[in-house]
C-alpha positions in Angstrom: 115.1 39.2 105.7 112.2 37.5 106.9 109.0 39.1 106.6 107.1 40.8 109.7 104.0 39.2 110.8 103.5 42.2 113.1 104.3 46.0 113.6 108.3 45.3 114.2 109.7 48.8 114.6 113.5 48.7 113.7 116.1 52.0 113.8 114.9 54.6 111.5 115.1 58.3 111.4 112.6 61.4 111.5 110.3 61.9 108.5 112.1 64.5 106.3 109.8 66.7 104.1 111.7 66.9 100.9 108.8 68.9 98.7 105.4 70.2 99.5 104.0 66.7 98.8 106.9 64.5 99.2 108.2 63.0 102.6 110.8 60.2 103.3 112.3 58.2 106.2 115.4 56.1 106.3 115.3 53.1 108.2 118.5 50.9 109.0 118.7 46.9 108.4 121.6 44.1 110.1 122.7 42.5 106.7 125.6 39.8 106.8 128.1 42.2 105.4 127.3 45.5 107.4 124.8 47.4 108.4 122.3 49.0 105.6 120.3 51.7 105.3 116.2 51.7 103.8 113.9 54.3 102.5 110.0 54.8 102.4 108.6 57.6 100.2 105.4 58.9 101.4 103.4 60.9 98.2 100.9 63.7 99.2 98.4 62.9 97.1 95.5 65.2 95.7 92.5 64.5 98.0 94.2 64.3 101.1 95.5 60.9 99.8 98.8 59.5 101.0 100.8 56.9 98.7 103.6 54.8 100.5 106.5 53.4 98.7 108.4 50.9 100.5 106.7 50.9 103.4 108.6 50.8 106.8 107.0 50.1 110.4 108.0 53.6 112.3 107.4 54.4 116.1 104.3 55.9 117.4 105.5 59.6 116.9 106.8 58.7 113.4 103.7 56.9 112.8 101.0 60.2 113.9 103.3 62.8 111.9 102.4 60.6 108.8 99.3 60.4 109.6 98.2 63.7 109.8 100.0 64.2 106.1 96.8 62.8 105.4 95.3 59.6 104.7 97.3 56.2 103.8 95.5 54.9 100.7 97.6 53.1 98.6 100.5 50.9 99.5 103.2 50.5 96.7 105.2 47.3 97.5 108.4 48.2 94.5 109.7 44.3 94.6 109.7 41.1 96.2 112.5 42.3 98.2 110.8 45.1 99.6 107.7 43.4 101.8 108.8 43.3 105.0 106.5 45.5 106.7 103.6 44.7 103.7 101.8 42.6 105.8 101.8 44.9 108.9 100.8 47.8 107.3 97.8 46.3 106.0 96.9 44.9 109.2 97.3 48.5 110.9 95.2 49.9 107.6 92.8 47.6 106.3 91.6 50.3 103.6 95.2 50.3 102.0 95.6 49.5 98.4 98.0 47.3 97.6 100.1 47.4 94.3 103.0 45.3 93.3 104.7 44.5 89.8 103.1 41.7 87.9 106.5 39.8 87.5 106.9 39.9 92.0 103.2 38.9 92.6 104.4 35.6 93.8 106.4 36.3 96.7 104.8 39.4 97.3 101.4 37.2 97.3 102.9 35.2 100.0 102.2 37.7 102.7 99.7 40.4 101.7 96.9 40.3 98.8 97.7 42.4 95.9 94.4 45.1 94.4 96.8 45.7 91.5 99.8 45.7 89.3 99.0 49.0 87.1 97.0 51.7 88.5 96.3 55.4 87.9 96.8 56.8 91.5 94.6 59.7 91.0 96.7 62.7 91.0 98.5 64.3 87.7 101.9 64.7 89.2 102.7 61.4 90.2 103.3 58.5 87.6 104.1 54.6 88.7 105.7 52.4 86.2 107.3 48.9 85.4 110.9 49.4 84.8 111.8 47.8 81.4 114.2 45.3 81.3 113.1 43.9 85.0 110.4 41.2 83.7 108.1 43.8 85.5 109.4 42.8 88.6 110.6 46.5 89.8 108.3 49.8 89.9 109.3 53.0 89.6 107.6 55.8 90.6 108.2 59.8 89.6 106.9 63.0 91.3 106.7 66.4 90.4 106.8 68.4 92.9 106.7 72.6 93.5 110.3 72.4 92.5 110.7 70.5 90.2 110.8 65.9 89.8 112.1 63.3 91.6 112.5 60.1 90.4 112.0 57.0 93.1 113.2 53.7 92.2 114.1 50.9 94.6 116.8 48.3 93.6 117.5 49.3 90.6 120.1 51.6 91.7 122.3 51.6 95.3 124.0 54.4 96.7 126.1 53.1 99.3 128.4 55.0 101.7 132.1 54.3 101.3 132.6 51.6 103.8 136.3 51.2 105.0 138.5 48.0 105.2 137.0 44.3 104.4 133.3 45.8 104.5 134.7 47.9 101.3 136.1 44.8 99.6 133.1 42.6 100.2 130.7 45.3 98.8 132.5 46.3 96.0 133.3 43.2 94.4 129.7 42.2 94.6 128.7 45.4 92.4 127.7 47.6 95.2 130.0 50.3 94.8 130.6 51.5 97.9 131.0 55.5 97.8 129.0 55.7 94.5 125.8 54.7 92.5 125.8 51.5 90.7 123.6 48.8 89.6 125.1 46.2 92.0 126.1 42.6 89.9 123.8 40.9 92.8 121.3 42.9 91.9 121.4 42.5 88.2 121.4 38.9 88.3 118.0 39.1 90.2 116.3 41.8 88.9 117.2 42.8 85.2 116.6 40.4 82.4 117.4 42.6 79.0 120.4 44.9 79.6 119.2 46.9 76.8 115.3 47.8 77.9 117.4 49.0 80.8 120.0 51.1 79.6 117.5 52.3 77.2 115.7 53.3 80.1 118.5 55.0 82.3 119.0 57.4 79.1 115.4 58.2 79.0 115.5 59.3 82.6 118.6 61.1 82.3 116.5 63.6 79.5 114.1 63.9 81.7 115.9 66.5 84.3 115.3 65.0 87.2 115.6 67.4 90.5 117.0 64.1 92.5 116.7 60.7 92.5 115.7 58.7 95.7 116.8 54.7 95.7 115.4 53.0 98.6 119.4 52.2 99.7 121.4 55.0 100.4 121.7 58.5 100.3 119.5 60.4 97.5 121.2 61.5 94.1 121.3 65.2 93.5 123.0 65.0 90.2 120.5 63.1 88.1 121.2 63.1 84.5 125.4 62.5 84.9 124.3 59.5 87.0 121.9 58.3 84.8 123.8 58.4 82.0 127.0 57.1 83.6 124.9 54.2 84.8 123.8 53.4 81.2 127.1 53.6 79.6 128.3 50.8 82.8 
């Protein structure tokens, strides 16, 4: 999809407090199969500090709950993919910091200047990394929260509903499940370069007992480590 030159607000939900410092809102997207579904994470950071993965354009209501979460300081645009509403939310927030994996800088480039590709966001329970495997083109990001850690990643892994009829057909034999996670085959092809760094990595998550995992399409996973690890063995 073509990237927003202006605050475009498309369909998207209320923002759901998951945690004491972690907040989400699903947004929906026309794609040429059916319709999909996409997720910002907003991080309550120490210092009254508010870091936004994926961001999404949401209506005025949407817009002031966030903001009185606190203050919108740093901007974490996961992949290329993922910068729709980049260049609008700087626009609307000037101050934002902008961080992007070094392997996406490119096209990410293309519509908003990048701060950084690494950063240390401030605040001891939240942790953003490359995801191995990707040629540092995807970021990860983990949470702990009062109840335990969630970890976010963004194309990595789908979670798409179970489409009926020729919608079902046309996702699944392009990887995308429907009805369970999976690293889509589209999405490999794009995104992961060593199938080992990866797996490898999906394993290392999986011991890490993970409360949920949010993926920026579909619905969160609530059972972690079986996921992770049946991922890896896929």
């Amino acid at each position: 999809m073509k990237p927003h030159d202006t605050w475009k607000v498309l369909p998207h939900g209320e923002l759901e407090q998951l945690a004491d410092n972690l907040y989400t809102v699903v947004g929906k997207l026309r794609m040429p199969l059916a319709e999909t579904t996409r997720r910002m994470t907003i991080v309550k950071l120490a210092g009254n500090r508010l870091a936004i993965y994926s961001a999404i354009a949401l209506d005025e209501a949407r817009m002031a709950q966030l903001e009185a979460l606190g203050k919108p300081t740093f901007m974490i645009v996961p992949s290329a993919i993922h910068r729709i509403d980049a260049a609008p939310w700087k626009k609307r927030y000037p101050q934002l910091e902008v961080i992007a994996p070094a392997g996406a800088t490119d096209k990410i480039g293309e519509v908003v200047e990048i701060d950084a590709t690494a950063i240390d966001l401030g605040d001891p329970h939240v942790k953003l990394d490359v995801v191995p495997g990707t040629k540092r083109r995807e970021l990860a990001m983990i949470v702990e929260t009062s109840t335990g850690r969630t970890l976010v990643v963004n194309d990595l892994i789908f979670n798409m509903p179970a489409y009926k009829g020729i919608v079902r057909l046309g996702l699944k034999l392009l990887g995308f499940g429907p009805g369970h996670p999976t690293v889509p085959k589209l999405v490999k092809r794009k995104l992961v370069d060593n199938d080992d760094d990866v797996r490898a990595q999906l394993r290392a998550w999986a011991a890490d007992n993970f409360e949920r995992i949010l993926v920026s399409h579909g619905a969160p996973i609530n059972n972690p480590r079986e996921t992770l690890l049946d991922l890896a063995a896929a």
